[in-house]
PDB file of the backbone (N, CA, C, O) and the ligand in Angstrom, with CONECT records:
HET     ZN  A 101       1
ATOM      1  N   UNK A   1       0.833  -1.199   0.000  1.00  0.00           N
ATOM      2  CA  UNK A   1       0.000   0.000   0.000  1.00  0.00           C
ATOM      3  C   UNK A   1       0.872   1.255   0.000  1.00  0.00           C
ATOM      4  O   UNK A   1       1.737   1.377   0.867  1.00  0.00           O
ATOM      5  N   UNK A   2       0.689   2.168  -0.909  1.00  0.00           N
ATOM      6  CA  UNK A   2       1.366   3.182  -1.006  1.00  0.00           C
ATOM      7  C   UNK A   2       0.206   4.507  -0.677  1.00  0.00           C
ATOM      8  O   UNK A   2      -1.008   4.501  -0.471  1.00  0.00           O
ATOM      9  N   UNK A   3       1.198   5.564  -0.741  1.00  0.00           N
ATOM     10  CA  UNK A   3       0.157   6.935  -0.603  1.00  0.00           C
ATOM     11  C   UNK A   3       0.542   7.591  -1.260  1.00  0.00           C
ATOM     12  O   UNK A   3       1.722   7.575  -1.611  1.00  0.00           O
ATOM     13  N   UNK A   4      -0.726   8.792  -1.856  1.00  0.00           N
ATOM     14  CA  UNK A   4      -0.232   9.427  -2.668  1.00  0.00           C
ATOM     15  C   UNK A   4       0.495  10.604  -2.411  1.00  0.00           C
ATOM     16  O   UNK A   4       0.159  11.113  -1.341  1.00  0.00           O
ATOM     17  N   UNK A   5       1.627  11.391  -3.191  1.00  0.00           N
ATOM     18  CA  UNK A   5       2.151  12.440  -1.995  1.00  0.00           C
ATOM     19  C   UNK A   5       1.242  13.605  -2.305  1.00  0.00           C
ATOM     20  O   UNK A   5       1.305  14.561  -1.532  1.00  0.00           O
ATOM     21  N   UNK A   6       0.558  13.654  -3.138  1.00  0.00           N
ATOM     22  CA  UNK A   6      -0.474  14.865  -3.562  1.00  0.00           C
ATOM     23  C   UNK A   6      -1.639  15.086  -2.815  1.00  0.00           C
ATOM     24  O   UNK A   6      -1.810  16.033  -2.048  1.00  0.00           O
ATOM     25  N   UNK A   7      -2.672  13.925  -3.130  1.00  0.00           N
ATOM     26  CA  UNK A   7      -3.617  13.812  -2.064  1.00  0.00           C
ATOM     27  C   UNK A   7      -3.949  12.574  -0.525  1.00  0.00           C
ATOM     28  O   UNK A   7      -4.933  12.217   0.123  1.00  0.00           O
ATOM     29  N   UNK A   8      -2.366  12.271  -0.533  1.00  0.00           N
ATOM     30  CA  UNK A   8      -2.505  11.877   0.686  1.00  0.00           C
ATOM     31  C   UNK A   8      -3.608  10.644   0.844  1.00  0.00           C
ATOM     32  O   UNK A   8      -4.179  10.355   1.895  1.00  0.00           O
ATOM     33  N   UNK A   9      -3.822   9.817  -0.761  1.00  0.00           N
ATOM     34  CA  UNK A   9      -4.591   8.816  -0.370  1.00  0.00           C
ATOM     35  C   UNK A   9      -4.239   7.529  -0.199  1.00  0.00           C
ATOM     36  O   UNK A   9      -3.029   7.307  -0.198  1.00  0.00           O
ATOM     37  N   UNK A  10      -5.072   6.497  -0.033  1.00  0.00           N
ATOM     38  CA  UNK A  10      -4.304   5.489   0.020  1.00  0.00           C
ATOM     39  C   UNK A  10      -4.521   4.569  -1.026  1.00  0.00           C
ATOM     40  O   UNK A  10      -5.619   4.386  -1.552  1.00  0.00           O
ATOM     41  N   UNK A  11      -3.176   3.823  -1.416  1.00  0.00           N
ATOM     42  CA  UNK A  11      -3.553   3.105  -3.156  1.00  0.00           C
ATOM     43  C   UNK A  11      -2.931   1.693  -3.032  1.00  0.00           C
ATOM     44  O   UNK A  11      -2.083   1.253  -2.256  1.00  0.00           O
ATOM     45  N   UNK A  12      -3.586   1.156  -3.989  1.00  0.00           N
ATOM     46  CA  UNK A  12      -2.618  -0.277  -4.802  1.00  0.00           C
ATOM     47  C   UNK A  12      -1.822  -0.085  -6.055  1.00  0.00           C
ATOM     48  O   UNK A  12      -0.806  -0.665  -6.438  1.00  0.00           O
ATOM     49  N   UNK A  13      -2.448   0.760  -6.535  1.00  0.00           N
ATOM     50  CA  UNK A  13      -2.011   1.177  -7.498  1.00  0.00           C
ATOM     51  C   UNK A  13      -1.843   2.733  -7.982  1.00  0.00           C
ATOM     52  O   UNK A  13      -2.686   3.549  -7.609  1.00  0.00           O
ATOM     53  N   UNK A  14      -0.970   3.058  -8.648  1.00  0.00           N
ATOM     54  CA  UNK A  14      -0.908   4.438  -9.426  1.00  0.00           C
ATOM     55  C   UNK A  14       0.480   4.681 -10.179  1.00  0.00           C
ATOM     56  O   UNK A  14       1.238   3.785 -10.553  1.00  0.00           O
ATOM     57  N   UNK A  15       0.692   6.171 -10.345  1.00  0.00           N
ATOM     58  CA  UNK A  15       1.457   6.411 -11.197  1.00  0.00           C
ATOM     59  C   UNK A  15       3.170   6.651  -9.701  1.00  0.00           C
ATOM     60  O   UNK A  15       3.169   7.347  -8.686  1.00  0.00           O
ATOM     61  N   UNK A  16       4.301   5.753 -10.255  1.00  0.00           N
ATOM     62  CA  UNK A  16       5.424   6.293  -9.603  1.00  0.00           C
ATOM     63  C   UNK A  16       6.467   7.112 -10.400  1.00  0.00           C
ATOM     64  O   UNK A  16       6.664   6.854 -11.587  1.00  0.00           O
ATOM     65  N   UNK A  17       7.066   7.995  -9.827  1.00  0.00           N
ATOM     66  CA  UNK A  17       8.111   8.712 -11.298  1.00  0.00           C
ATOM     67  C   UNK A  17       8.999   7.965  -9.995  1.00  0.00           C
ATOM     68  O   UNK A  17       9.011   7.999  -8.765  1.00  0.00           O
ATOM     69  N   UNK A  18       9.814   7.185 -11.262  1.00  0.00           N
ATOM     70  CA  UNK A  18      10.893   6.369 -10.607  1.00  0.00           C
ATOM     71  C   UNK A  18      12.058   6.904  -9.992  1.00  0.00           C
ATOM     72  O   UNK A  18      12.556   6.372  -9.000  1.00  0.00           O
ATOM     73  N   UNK A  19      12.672   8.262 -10.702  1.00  0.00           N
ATOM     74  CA  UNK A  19      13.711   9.009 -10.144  1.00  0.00           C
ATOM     75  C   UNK A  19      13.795   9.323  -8.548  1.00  0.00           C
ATOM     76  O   UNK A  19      14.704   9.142  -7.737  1.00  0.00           O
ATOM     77  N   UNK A  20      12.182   9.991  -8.392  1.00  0.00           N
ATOM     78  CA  UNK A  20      12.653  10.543  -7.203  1.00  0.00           C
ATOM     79  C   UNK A  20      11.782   9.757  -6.232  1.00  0.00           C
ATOM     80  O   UNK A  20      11.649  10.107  -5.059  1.00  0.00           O
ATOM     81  N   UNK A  21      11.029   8.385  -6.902  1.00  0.00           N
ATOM     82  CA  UNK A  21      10.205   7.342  -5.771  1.00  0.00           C
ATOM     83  C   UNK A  21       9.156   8.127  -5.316  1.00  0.00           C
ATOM     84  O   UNK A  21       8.845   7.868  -4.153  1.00  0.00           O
ATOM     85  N   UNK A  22       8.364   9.198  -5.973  1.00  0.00           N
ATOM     86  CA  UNK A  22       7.379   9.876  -5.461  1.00  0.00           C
ATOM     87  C   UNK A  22       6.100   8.863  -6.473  1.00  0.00           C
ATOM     88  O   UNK A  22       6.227   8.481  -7.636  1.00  0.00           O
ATOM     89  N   UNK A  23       4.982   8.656  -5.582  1.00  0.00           N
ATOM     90  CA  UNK A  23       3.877   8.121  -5.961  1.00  0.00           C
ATOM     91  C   UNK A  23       2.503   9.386  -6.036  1.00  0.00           C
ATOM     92  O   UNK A  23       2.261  10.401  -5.384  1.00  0.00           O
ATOM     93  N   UNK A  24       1.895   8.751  -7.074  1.00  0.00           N
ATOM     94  CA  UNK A  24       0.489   9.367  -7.609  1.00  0.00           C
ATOM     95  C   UNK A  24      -0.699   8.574  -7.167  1.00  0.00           C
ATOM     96  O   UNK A  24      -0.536   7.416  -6.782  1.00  0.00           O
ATOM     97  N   UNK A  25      -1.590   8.988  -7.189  1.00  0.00           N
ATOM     98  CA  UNK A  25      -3.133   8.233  -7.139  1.00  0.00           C
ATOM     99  C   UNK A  25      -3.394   8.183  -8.766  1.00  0.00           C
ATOM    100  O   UNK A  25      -3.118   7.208  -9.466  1.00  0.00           O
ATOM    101  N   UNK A  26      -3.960   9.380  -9.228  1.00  0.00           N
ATOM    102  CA  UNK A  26      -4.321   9.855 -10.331  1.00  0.00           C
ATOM    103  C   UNK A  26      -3.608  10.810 -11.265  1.00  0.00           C
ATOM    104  O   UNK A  26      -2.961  11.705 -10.721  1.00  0.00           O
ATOM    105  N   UNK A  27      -3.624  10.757 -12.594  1.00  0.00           N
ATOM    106  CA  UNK A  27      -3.048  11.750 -13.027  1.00  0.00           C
ATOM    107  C   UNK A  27      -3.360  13.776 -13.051  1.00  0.00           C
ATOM    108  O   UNK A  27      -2.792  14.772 -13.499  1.00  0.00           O
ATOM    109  N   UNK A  28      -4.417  13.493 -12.380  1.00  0.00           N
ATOM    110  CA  UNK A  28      -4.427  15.142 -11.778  1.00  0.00           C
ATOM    111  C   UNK A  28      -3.507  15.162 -10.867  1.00  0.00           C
ATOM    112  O   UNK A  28      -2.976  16.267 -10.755  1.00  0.00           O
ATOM    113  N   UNK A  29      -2.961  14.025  -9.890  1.00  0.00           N
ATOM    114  CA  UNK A  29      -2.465  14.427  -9.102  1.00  0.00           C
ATOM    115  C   UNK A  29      -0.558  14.588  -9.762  1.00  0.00           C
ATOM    116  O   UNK A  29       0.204  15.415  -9.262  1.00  0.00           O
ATOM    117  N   UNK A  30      -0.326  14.078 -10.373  1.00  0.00           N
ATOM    118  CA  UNK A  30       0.400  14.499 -11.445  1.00  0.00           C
ATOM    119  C   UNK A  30       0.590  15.596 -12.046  1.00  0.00           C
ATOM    120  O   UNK A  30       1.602  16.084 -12.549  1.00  0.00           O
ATOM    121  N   UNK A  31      -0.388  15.926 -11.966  1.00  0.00           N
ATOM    122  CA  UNK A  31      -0.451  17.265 -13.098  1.00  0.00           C
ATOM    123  C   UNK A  31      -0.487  18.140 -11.625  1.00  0.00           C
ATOM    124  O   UNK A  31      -0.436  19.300 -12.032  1.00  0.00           O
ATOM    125  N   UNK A  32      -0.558  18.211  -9.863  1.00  0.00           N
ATOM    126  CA  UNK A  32      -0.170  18.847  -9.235  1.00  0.00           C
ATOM    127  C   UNK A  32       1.201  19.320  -8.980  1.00  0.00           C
ATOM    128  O   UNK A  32       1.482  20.429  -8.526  1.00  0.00           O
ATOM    129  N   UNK A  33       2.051  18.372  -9.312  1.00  0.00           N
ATOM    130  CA  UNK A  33       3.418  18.290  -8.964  1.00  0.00           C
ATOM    131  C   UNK A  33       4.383  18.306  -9.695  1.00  0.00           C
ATOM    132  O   UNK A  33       5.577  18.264  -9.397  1.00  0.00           O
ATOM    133  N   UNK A  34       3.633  18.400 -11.203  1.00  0.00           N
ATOM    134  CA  UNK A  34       4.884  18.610 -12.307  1.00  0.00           C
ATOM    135  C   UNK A  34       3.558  19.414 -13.450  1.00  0.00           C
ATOM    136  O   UNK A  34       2.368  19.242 -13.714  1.00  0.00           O
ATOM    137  N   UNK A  35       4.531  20.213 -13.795  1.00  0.00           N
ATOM    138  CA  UNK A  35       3.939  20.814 -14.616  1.00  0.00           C
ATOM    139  C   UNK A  35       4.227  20.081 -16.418  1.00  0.00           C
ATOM    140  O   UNK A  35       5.225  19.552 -16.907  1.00  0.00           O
ATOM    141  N   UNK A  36       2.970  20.347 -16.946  1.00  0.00           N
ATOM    142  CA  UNK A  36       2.922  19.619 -18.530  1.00  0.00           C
ATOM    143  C   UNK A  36       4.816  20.094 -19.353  1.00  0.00           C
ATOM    144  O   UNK A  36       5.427  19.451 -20.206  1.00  0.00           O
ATOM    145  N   UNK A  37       5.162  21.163 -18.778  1.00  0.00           N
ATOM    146  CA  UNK A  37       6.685  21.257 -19.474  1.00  0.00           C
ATOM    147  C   UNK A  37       7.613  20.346 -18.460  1.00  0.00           C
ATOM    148  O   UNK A  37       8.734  20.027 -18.855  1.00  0.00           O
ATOM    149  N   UNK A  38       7.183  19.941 -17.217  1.00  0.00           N
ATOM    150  CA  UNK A  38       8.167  19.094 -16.224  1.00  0.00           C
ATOM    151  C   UNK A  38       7.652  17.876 -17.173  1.00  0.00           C
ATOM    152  O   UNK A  38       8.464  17.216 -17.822  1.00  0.00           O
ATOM    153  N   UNK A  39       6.707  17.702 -17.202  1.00  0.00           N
ATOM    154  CA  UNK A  39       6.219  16.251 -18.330  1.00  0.00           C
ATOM    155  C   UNK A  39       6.611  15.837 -19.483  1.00  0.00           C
ATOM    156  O   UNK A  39       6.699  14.672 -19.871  1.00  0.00           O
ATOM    157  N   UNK A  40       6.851  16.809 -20.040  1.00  0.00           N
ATOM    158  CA  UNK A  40       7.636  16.875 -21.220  1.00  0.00           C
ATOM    159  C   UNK A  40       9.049  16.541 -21.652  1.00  0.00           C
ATOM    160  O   UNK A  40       9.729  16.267 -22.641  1.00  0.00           O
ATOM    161  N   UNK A  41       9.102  16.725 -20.320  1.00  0.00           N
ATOM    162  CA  UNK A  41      11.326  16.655 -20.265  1.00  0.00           C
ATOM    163  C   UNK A  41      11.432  15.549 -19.853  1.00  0.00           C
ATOM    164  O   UNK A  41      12.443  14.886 -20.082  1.00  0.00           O
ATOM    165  N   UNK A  42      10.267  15.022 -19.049  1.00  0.00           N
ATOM    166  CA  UNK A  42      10.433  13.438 -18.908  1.00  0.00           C
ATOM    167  C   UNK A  42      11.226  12.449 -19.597  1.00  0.00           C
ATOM    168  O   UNK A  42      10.649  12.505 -20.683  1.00  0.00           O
ATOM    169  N   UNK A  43      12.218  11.501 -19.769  1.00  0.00           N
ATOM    170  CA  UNK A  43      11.681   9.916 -20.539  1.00  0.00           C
ATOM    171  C   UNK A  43      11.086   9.372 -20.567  1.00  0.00           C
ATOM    172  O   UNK A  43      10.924   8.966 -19.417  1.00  0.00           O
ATOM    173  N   UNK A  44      10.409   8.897 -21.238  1.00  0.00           N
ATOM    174  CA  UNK A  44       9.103   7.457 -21.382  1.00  0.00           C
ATOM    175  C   UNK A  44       9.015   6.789 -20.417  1.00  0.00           C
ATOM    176  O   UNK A  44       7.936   6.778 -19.824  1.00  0.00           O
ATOM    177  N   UNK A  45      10.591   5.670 -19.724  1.00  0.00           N
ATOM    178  CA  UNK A  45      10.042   5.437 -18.425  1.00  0.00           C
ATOM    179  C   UNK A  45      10.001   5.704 -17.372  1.00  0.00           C
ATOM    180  O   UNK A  45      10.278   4.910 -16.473  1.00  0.00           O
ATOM    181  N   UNK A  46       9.512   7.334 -17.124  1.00  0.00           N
ATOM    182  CA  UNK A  46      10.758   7.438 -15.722  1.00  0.00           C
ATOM    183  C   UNK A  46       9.072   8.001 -15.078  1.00  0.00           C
ATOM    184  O   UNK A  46       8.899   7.816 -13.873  1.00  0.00           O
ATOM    185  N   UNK A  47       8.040   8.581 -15.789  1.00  0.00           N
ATOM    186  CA  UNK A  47       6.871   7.784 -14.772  1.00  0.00           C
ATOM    187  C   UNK A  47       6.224   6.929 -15.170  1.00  0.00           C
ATOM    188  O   UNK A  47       6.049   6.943 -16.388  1.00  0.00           O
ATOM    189  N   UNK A  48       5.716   6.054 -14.555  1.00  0.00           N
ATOM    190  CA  UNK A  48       4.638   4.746 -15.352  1.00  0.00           C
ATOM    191  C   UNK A  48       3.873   4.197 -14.221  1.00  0.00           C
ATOM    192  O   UNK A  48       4.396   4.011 -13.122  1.00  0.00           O
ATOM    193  N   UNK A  49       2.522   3.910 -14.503  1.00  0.00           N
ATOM    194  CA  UNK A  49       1.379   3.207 -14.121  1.00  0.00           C
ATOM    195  C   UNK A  49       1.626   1.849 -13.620  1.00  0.00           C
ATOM    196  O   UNK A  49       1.749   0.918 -14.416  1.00  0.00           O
ATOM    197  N   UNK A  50       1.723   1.637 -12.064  1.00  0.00           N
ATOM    198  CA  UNK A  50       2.120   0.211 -11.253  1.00  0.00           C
ATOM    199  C   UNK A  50       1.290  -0.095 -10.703  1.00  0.00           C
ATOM    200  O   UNK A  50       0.211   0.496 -10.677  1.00  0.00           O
ATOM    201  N   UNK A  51       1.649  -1.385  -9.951  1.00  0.00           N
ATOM    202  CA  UNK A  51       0.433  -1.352  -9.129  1.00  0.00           C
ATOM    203  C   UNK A  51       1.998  -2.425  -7.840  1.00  0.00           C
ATOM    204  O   UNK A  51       3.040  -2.986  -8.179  1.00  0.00           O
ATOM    205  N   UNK A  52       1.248  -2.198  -6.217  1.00  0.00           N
ATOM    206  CA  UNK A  52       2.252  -2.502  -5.369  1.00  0.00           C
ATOM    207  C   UNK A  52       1.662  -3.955  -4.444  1.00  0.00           C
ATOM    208  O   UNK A  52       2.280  -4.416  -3.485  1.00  0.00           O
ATOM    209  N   UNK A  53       0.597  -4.417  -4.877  1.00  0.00           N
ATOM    210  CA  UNK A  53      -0.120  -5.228  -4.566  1.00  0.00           C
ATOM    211  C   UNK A  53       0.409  -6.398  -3.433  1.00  0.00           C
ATOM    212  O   UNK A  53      -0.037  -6.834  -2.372  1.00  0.00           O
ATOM    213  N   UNK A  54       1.553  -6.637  -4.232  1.00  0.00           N
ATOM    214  CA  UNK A  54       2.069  -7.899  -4.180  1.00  0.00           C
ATOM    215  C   UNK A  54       3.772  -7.533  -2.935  1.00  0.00           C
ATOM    216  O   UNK A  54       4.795  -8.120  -3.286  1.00  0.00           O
ATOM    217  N   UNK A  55       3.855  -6.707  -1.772  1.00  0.00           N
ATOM    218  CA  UNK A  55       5.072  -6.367  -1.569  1.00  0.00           C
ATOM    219  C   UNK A  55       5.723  -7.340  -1.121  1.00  0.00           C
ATOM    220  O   UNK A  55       6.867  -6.956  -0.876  1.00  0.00           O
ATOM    221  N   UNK A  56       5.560  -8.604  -0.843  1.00  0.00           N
ATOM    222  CA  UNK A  56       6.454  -9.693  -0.781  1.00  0.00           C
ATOM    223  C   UNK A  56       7.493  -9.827  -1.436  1.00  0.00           C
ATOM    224  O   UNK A  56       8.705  -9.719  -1.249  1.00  0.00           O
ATOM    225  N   UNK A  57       6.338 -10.258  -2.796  1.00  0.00           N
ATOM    226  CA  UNK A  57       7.368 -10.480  -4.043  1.00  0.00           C
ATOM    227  C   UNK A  57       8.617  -9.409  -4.477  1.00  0.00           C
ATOM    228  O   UNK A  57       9.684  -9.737  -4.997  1.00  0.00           O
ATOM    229  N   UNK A  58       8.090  -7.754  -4.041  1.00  0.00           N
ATOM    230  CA  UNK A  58       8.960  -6.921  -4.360  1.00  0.00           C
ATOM    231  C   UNK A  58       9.946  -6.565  -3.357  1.00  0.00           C
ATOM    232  O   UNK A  58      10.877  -5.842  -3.714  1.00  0.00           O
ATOM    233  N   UNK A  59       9.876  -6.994  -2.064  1.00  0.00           N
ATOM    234  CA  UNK A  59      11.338  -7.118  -0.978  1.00  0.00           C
ATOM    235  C   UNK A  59      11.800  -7.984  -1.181  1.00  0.00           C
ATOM    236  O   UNK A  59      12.549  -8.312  -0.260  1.00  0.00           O
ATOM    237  N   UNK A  60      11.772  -9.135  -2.565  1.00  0.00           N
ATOM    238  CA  UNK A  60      13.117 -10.587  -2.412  1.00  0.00           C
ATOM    239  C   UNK A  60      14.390  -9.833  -3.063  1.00  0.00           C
ATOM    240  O   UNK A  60      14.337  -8.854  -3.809  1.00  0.00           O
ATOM    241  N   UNK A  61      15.299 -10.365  -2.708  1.00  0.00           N
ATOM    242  CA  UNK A  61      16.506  -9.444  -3.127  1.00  0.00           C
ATOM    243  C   UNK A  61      16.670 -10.182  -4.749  1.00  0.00           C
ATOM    244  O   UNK A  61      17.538  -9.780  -5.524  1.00  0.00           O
TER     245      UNK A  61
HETATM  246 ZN    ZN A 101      -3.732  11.763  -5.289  1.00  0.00          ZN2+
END
């Protein structure tokens, strides 16, 4: 379970920008914290749509 840092909700899923490990709910909340030219300068994968469901599987080394 993650939260979002925008609206502070609670998720299974959403958007993470991998650089700085900050999580989304929704993409408005996205569009709080980076602006469409911060979006732009992006790479393709550096935010993307996850889901954290499973954190077992994602603490095995
Ligand atoms: Zn949110």
């Amino acid at each position: 379970m993650r939260t979002c840092i925008v609206c502070e909700k609670q998720m299974d899923d959403g958007f993470l920008h991998e650089p700085s490990g900050l999580t989304f709910c929704e993409e408005k909340c996205v569009n709080e914290k980076y602006s469409r030219e911060d979006q732009e300068d992006m790479i393709p994968d550096e935010l993307f749509w996850t889901k954290w469901h499973d954190e077992a599987e994602e603490s095995r080394c």
